[in-house]
C-alpha positions as CSV (number, residue, x, y, z in Angstrom):
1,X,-15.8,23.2,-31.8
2,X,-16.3,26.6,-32.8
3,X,-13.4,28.0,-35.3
4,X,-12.8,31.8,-33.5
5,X,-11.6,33.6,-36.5
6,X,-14.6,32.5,-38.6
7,X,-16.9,33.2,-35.5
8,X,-15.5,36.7,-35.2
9,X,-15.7,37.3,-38.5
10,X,-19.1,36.5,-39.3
11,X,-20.2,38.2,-35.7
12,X,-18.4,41.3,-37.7
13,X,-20.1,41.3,-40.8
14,X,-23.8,40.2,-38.8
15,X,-23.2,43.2,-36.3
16,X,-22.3,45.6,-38.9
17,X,-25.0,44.5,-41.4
18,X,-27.6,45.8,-38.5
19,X,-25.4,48.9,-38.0
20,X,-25.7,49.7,-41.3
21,X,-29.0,49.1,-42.2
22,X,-30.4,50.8,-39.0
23,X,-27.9,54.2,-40.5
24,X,-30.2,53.3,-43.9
25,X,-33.7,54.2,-42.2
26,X,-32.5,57.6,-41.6
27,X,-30.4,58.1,-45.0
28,X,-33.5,56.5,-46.9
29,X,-36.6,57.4,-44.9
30,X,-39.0,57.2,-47.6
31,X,-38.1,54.3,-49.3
32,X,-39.6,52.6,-45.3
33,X,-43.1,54.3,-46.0
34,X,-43.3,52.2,-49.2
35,X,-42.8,49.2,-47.2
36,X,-44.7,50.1,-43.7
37,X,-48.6,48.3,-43.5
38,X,-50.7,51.4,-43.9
39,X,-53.0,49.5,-41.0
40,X,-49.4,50.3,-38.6
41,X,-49.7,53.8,-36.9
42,X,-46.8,56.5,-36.5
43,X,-44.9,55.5,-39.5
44,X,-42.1,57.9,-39.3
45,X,-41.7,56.7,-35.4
46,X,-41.8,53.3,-36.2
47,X,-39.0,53.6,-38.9
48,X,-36.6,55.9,-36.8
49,X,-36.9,53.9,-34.1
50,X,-37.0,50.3,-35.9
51,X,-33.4,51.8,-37.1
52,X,-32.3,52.8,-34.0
53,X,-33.3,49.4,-32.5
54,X,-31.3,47.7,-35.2
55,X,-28.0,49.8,-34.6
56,X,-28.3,49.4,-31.2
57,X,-28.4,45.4,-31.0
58,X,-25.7,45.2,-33.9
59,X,-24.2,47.3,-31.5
60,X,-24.3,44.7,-28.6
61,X,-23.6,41.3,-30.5
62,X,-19.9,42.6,-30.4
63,X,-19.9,41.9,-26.7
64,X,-19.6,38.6,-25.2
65,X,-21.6,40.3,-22.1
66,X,-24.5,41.3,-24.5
67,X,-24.4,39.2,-27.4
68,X,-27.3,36.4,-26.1
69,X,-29.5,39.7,-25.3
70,X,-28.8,41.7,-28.5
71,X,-29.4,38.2,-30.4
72,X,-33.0,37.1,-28.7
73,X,-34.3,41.0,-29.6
74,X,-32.8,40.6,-32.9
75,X,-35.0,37.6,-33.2
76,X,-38.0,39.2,-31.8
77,X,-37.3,42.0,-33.7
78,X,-37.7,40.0,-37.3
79,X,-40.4,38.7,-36.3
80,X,-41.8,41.8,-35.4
81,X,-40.7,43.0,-39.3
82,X,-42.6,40.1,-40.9
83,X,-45.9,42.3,-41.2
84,X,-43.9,44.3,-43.4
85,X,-42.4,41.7,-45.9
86,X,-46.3,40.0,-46.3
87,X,-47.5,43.2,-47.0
88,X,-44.7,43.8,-49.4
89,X,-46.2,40.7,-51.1
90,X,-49.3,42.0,-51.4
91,X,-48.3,44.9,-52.7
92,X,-46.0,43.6,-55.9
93,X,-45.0,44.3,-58.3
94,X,-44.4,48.0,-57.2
95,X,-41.4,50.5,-57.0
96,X,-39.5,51.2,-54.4
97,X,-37.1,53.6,-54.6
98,X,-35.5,52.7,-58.5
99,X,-35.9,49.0,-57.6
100,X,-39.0,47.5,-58.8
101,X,-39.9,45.0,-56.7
102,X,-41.7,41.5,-58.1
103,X,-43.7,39.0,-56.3
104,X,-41.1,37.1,-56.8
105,X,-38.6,39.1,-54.7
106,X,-40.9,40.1,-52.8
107,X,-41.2,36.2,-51.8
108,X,-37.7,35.9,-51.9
109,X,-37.3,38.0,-48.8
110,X,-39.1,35.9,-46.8
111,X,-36.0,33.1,-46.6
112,X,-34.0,35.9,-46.1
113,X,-35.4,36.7,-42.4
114,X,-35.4,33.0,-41.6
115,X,-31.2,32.9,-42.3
116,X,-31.0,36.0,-40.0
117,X,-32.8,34.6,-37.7
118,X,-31.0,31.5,-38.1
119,X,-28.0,33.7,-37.6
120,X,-29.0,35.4,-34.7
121,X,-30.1,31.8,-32.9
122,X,-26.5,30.9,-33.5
123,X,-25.1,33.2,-31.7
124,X,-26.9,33.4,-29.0
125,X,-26.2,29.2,-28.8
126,X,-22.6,29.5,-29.4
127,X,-21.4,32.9,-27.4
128,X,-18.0,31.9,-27.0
């Protein structure tokens, strides 16, 4: 049995984290060209509208009507990231923005996008 308060509030902080970070490609623009495989055409296109995207679904997990939909594209949609995060491996130790970024962290990311998609699986199981 699902508890409904902690269900709502982590579909809260899950939508809003893609809110947010989708706001982040247009407040921090060129901290994403760091990031973006140089083999990847249209950077700037791809990072506006990788932000939109993410807005967008965050957007739609906070309805019951949407929530499966928004969380299968969020899936897809870290999937679609992972280019980024091996080439970020690659690439370390390097700066981006003030953070310095070690092969270490840049490993550590990795888990990271398997707990969101984790996340996203769940609530697309357990719309309630």
């Amino acid at each position: 049995m699902i508890d409904r308060p902690i269900y709502t509030i982590f579909l809260w902080v899950y939508a809003i984290f893609y809110v947010l970070a989708g706001c982040n490609h247009f407040l921090s623009t060129a901290v994403y060209y760091g990031i973006m495989p140089k083999w990847l055409p249209v950077p700037g296109f791809l990072i506006y509208f990788s932000g939109v995207l993410e807005m967008v679904f965050g957007f739609l997990l906070l309805f019951k009507k949407t929530r499966k939909l928004a969380a299968i594209l969020i899936i897809l949609m870290l999937i679609a990231f992972m280019p980024a995060h091996i080439y970020m491996i690659q690439k370390a130790p390097f700066m981006l923005g003030s953070i310095e970024i070690t092969p270490l962290i840049a490993w550590l990311r990795l888990p990271f996008q398997l707990l969101f998609i984790g996340w996203a699986w769940y609530y697309y199981k357990r719309t309630v």
